[in-house]
TORFIBA-903677 format. One record per residue: residue in one letter; chain; x negated, y, z of N, C-alpha, C, O, CB in turn. Coordinates in steps of 0.1 Angstrom, whole numbers, plus 5000, padded with zeros to 4 digits. Glycine has a CB too. Example, Ala and Ser with C-alpha at 12.3 -4.5 7.8 and 13.67 -1.06 7.14 Angstrom:
<sites>
- rest_kette_n.px_n.py_n.pz_ca.px_ca.py_ca.pz_c.px_c.py_c.pz_o.px_o.py_o.pz_cb.px_cb.py_cb.pz
- A_A_4868_4943_5078_4877_4955_5078_4868_4967_5078_4858_4967_5085_4887_4955_5090 .
- S_A_4872_4978_5071_4863_4989_5071_4871_5000_5079_4866_5011_5080_4859_4994_5057 .
</sites>
This chain:
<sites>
- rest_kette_n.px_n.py_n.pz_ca.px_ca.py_ca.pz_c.px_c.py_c.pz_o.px_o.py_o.pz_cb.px_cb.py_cb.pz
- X_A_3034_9600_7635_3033_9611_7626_3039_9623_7634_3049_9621_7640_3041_9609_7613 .
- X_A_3033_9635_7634_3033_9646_7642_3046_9655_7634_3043_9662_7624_3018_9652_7643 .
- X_A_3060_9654_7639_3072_9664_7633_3077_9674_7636_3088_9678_7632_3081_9660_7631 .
- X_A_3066_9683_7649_3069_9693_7656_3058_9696_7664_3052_9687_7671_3079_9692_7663 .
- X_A_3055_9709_7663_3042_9716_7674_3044_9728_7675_3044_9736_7665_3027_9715_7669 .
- X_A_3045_9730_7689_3046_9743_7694_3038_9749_7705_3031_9739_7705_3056_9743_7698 .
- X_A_3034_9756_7713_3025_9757_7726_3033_9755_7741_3030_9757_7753_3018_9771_7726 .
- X_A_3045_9752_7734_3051_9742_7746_3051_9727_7745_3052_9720_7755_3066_9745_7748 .
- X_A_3051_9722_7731_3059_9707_7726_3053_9703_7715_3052_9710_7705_3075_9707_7723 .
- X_A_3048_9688_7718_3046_9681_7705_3058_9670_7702_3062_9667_7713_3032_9674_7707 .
- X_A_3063_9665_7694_3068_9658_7688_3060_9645_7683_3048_9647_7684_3073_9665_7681 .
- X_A_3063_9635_7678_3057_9627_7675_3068_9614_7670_3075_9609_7679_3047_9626_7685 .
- X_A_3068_9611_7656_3080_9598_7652_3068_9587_7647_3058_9589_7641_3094_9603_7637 .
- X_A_3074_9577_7651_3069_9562_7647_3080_9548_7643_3084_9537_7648_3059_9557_7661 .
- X_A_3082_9556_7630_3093_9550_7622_3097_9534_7625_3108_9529_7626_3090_9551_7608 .
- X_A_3083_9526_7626_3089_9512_7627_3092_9511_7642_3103_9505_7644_3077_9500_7622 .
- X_A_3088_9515_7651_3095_9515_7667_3106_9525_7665_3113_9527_7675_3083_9522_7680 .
- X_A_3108_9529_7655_3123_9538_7655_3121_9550_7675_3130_9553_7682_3143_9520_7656 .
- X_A_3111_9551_7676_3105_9558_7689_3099_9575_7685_3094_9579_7674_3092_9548_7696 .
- X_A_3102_9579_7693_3098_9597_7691_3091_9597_7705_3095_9593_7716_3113_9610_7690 .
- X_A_3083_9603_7702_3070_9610_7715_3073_9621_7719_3069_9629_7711_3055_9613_7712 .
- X_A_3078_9626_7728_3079_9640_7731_3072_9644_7744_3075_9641_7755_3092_9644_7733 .
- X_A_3062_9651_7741_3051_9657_7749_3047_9670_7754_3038_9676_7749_3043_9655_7744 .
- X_A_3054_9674_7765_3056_9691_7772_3040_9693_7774_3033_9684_7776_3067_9693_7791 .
- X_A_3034_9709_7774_3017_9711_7776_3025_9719_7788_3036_9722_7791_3005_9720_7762 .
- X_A_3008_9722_7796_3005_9731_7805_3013_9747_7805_3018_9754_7813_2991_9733_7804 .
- X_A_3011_9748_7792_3017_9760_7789_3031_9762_7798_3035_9773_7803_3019_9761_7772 .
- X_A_3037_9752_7797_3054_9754_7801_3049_9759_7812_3057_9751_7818_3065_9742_7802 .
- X_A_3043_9765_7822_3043_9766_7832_3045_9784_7830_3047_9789_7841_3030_9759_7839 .
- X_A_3045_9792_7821_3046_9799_7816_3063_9804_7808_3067_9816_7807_3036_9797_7811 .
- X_A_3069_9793_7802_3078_9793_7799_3091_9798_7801_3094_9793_7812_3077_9786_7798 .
- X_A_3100_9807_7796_3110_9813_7801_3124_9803_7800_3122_9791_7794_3111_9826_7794 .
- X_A_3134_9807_7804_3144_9801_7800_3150_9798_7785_3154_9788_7779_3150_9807_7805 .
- X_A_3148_9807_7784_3154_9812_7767_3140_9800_7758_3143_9792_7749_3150_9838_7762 .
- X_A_3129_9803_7763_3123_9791_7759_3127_9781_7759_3126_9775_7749_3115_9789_7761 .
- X_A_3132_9773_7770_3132_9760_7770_3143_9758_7762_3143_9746_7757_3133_9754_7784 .
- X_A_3152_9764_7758_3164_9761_7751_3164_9759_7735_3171_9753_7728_3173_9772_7755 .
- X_A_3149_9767_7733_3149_9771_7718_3138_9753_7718_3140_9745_7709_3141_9791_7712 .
- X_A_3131_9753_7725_3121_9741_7723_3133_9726_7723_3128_9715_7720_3107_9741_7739 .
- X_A_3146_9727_7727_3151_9718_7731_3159_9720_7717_3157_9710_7709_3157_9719_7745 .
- X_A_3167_9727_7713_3176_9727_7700_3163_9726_7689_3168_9725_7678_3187_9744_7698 .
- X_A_3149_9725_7689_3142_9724_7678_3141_9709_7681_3143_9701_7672_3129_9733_7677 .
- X_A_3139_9705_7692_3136_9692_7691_3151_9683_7688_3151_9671_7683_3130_9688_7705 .
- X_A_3162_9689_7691_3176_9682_7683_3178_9684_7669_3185_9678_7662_3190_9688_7687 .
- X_A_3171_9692_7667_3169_9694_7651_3160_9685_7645_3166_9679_7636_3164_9708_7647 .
- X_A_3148_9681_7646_3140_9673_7645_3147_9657_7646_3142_9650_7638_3131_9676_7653 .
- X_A_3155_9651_7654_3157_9639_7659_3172_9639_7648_3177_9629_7643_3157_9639_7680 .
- X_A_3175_9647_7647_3185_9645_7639_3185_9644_7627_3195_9641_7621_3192_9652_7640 .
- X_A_3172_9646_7620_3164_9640_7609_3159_9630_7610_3165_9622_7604_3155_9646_7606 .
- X_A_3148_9627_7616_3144_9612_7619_3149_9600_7622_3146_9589_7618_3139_9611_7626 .
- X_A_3162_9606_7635_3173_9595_7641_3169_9586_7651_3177_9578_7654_3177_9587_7631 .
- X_A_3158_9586_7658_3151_9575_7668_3163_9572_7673_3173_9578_7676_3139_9580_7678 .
- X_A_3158_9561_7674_3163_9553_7688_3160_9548_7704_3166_9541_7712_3165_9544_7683 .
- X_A_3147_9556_7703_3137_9555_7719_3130_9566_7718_3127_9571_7708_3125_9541_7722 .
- X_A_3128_9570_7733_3121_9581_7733_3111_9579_7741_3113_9569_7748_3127_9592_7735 .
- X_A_3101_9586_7745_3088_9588_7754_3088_9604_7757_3082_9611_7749_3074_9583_7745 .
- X_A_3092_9608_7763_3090_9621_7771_3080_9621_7778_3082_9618_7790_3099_9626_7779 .
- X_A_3070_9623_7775_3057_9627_7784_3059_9643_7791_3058_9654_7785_3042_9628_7773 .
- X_A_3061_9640_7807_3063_9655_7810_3054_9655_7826_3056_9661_7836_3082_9660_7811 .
- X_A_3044_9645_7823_3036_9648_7831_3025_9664_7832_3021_9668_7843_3030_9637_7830 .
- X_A_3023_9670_7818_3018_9682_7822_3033_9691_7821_3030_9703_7819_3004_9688_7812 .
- X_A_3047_9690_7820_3057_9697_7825_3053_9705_7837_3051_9697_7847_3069_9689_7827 .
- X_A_3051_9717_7839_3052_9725_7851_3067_9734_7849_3069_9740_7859_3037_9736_7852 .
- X_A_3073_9734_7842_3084_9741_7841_3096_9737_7850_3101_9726_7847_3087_9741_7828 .
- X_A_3100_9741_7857_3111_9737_7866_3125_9741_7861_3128_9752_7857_3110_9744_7880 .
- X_A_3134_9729_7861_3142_9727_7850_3158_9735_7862_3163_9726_7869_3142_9706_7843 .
- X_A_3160_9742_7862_3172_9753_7870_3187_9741_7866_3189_9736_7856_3175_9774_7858 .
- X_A_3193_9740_7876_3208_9736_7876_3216_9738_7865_3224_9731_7859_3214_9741_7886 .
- X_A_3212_9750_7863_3225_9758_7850_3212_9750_7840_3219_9744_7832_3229_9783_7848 .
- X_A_3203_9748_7837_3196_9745_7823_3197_9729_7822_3197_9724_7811_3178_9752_7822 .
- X_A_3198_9720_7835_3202_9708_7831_3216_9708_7829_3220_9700_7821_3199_9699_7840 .
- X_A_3224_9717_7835_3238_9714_7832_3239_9714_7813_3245_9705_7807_3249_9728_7840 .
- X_A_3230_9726_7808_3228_9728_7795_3226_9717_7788_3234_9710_7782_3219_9735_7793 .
- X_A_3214_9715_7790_3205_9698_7784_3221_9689_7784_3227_9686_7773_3189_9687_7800 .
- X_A_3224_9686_7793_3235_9678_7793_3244_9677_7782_3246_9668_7774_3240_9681_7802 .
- X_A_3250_9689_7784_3262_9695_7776_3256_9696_7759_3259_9692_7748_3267_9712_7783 .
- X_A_3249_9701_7762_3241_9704_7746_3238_9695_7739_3244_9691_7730_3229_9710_7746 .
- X_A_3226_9692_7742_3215_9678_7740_3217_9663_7738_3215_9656_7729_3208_9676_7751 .
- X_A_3222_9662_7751_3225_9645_7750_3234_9642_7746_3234_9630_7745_3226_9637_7758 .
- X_A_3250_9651_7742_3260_9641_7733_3258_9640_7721_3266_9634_7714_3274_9645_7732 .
- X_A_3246_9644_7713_3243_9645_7702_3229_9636_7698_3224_9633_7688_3243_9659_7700 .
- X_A_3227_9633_7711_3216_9624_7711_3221_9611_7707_3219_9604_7698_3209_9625_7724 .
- X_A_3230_9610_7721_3237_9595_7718_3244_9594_7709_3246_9582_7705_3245_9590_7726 .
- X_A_3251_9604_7703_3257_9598_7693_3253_9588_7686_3258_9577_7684_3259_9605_7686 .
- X_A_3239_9595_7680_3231_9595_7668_3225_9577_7675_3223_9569_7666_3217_9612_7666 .
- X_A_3224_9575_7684_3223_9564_7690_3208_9558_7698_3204_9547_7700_3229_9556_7679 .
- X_A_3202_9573_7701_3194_9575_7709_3197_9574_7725_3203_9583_7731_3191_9585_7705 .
- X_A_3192_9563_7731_3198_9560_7744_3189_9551_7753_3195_9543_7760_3212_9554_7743 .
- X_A_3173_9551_7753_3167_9547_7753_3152_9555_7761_3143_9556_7752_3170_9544_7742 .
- X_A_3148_9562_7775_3141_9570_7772_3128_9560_7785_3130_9550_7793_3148_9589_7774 .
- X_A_3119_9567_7782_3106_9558_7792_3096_9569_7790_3088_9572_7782_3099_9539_7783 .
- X_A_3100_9575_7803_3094_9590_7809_3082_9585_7817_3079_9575_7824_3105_9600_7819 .
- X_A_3072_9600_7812_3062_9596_7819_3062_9607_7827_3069_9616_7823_3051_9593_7811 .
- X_A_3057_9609_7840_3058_9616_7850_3056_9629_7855_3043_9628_7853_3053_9611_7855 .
- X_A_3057_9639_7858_3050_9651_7862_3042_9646_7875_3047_9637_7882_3060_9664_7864 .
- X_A_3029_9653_7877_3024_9649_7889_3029_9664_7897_3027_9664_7909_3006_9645_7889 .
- X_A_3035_9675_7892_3043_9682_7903_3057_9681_7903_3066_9682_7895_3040_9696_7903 .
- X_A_3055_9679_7920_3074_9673_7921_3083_9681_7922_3092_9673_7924_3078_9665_7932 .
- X_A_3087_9694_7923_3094_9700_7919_3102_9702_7902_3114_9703_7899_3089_9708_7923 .
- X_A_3087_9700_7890_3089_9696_7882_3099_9682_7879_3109_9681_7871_3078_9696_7879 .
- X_A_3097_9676_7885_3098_9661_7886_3111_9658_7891_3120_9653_7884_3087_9654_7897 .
- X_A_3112_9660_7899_3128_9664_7904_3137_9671_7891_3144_9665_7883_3127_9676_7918 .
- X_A_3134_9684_7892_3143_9688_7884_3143_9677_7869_3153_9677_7862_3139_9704_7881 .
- X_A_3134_9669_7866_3141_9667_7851_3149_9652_7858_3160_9647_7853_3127_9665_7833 .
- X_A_3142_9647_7868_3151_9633_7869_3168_9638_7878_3178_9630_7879_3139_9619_7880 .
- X_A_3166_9650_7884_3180_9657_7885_3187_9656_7869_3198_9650_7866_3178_9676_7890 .
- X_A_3180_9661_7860_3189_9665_7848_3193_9649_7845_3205_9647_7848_3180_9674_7834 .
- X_A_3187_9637_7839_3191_9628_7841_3199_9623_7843_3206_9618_7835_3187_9624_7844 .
- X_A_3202_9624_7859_3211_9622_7869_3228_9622_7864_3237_9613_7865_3208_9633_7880 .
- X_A_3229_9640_7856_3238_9642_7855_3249_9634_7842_3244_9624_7836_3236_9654_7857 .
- X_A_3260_9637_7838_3273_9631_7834_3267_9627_7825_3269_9614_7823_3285_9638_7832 .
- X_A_3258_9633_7813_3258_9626_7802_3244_9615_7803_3243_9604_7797_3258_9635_7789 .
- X_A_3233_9624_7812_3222_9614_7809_3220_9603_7816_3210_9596_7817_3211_9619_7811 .
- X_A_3232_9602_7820_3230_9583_7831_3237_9575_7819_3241_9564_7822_3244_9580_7852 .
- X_A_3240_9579_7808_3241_9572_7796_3227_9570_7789_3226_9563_7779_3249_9579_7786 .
- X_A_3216_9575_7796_3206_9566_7787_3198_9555_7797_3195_9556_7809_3193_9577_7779 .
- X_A_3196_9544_7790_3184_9533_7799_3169_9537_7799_3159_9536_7791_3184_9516_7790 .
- X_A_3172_9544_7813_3157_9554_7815_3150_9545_7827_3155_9536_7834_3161_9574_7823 .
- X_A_3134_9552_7825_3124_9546_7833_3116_9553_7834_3113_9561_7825_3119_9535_7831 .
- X_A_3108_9551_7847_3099_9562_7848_3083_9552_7849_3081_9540_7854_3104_9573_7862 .
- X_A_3077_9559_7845_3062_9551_7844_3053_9566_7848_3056_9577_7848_3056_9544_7824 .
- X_A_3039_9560_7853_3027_9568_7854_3019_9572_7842_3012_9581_7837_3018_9560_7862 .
- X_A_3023_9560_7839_3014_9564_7818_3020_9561_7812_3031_9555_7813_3000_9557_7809 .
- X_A_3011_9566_7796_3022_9564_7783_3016_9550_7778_3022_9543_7770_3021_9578_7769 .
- X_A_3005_9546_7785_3007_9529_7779_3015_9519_7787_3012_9507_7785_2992_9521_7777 .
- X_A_3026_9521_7797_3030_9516_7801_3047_9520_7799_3057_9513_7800_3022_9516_7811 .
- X_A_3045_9532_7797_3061_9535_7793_3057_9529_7777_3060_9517_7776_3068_9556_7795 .
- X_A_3054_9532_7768_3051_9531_7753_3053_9513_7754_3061_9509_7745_3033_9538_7747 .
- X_A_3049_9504_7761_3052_9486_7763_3065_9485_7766_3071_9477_7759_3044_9477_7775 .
- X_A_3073_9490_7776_3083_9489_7778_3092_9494_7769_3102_9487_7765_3083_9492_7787 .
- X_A_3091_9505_7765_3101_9510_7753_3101_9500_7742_3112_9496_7737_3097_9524_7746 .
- X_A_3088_9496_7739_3094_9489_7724_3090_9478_7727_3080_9474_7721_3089_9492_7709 .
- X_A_3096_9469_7736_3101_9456_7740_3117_9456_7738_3124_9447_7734_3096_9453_7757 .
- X_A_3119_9463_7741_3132_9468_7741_3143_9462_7721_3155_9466_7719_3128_9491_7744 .
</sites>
């Protein structure tokens, strides 16, 4: 069921997998800072309603390059509130540009997101098996 749409971000919850779809478009390639932040506190707003417990980030059409100071953000912001809630669980699907790519598995990397059991896959039917095996 679709719980967010933007021309950066789809959302997507599937209550009995307790899983959320999050899906970046082309558009981000366009995207400012100040955007990514507002698409990111909408999507904590959303998850904090629903509550998932796995996620799917599809950021293979991510063209947006995620800046040091904006993962430091994600970090600080985002994920203690993620985990709380007891979301810790993510099975990413890839950008095919690696700068993209980098930067978000940089953000990952850092203090709070090596608290989630992350994976990376080529597709979403291959991340989507793995997550809810889980």
């Amino acid at each position: 069921m679709e719980v967010y749409n933007s021309k950066y971000l789809h959302l997507a919850f599937f209550a009995e997998q307790e899983l959320i779809e999050m899906t970046w478009l082309p558009s981000t390639a366009t995207m400012t800072e100040e955007e990514y932040k507002k698409e990111f506190l909408n999507y904590l707003e959303v998850i904090l309603k629903v509550r998932p417990k796995k996620i799917i980030p599809d950021t293979s059409n991510m063209l947006f390059p995620i800046s040091p100071d904006l993962q430091v953000w994600t970090n600080q912001t985002i994920f203690p509130p993620s985990l709380e809630m007891g979301l810790n669980k993510a099975a990413f699907v890839v950008s095919q540009k690696m700068i993209a790519q980098l930067s978000i598995e940089q953000t990952m990397e850092e203090h709070e997101g090596v608290k989630f059991i992350t994976r990376y896959f080529d597709n979403k039917e291959e991340a989507k098996t793995w997550i809810t095996s889980l």
